[in-house]
N, C-alpha and C positions, 0 to 999 in steps of 0.2 A: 542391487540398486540402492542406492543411497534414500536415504527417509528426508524429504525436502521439508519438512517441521522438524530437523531432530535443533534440540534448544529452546524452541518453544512452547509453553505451556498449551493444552491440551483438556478438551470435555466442556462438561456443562456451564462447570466457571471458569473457562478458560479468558473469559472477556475482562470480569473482575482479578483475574488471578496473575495475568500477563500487566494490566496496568498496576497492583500492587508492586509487582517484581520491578518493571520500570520505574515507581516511583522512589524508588532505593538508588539507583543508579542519578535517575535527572535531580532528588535532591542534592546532591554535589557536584551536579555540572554546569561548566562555564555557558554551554547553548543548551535548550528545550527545545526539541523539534516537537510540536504536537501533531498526533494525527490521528483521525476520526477512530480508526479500527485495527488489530492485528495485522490484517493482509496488509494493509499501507505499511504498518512497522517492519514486517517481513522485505514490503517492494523497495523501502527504503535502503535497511541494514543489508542487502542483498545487491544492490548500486553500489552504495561507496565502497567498497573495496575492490568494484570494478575501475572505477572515475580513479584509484587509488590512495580513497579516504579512507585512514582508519579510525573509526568514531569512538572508540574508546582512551585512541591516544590524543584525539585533537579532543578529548575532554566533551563527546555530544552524544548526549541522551536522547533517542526515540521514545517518546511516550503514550502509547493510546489510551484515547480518552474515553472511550464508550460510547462513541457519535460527537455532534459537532456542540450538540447540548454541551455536552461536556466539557468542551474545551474552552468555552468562555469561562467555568468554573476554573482550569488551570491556568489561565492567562494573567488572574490574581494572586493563583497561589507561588507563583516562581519570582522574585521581585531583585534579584541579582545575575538573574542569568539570564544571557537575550534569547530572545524566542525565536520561532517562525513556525507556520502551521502551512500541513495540509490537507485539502478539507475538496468536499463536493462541490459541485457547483450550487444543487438544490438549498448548502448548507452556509455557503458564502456569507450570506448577510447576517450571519451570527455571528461571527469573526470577526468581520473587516471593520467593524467598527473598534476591536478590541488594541491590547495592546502588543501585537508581533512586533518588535523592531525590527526583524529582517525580513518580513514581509508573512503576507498570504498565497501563496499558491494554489491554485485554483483547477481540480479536474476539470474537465469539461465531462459532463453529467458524473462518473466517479473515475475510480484507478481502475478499475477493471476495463472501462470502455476506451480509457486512452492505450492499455496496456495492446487491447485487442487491435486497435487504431496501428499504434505502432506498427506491430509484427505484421501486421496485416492475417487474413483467413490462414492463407494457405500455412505459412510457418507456425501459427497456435494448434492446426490439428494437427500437422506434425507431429507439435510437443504434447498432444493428446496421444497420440498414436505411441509414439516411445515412451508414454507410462499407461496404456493401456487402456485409456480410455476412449478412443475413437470408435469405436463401437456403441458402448452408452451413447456418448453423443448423435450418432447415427438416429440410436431410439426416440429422443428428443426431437432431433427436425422431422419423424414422420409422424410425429403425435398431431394431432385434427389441430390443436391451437398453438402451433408454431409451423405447419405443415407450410410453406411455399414464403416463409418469414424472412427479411436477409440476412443473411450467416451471421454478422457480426452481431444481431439481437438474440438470436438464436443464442452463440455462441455464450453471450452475456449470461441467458438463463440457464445453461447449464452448467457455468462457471458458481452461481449461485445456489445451483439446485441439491447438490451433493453434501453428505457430513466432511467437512474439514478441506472441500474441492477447493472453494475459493482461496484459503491459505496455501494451500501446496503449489497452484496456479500461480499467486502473487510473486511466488519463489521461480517456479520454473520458467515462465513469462520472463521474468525480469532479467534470467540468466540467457535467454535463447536470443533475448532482440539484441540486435548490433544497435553499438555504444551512440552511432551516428542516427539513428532511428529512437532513440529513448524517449517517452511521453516527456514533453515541454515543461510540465508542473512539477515533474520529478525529478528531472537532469537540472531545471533551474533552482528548485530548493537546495540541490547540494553542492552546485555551484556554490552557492550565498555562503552558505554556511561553514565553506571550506575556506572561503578566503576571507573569513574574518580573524581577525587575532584578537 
């Protein structure tokens, strides 16, 4: 079975260490995508070569910035390359007043809960189930403080719960939901950003 992180950095500083590596690529690039965390970068570059963008040839950088703090700091530091961010909903009004020109996209509460959204229950434990985790998650919904909770919350916290769950999810997520079902904030950013010249 294939390793759904192979390419991306990995461990304690994987947070600092994935936005150093990106900041090598988006200093030369025509667009800056920001976006809050790894998994977003992952749910991103994991899209467009579905949609059949290739972000390296259309010259566009995914960048994570370490939360949404962060990205008001990179919104000054890019000043020739157009932007566009995305961000949480909790995290919105740190953004939008900034400068994206091609917009802000907006989870509705994050990428995980749209991801879950999309696919709907049944197709995410699936993709639990074909890499092995349907089981753990089983342990989760009969724990006393999620015990009778609805799936998609549940689901949420177990996507979170795990070392390195949430990144690998962002990937397999993104590859399982049909093209026509893809969270709104996500197929819309790369819309934008594909049809700009």
């Amino acid at each position: 079975m294939r390793d759904p992180l192979a390419g991306y950095v990995r461990g304690p500083a994987a947070a600092t260490e994935a936005t150093a590596v990106a900041l090598t690529r988006a200093s030369q690039a025509r667009i800056v995508v920001l976006v809050e965390g790894i998994s977003d970068q992952i749910a991103v570059e994991t899209l467009a070569p579905r949609l059949g963008l290739d972000l390296a040839a259309a010259d566009i950088a995914v960048l994570p910035t370490g939360g949404a703090h962060g990205i008001g700091r990179y919104l000054r530091r890019f000043p020739t390359a157009r932007l566009a961010v995305l961000c949480d909903a909790g995290e919105a009004h740190l953004v939008e007043h900034g400068l994206a020109q091609l917009g802000v996209f907006i989870c509705d509460h994050d990428l995980e809960d749209e991801l879950i959204r999309a696919a709907g229950t049944d197709l995410v434990q699936e993709v639990l189930a074909a890499h092995g985790d349907l089981a753990a998650f089983r342990i989760i919904q009969r724990q006393p403080a999620w015990r009778g909770k609805p799936e998609p919350a549940q689901l949420r916290r177990f996507l979170a719960a795990g070392s390195q769950r949430k990144l690998r999810y962002a990937r397999l997520l993104t590859e399982a939901i049909p093209l026509d079902r893809m969270p709104r904030p996500l197929a819309a950013l790369l819309d934008r950003v594909s049809t700009k010249d």
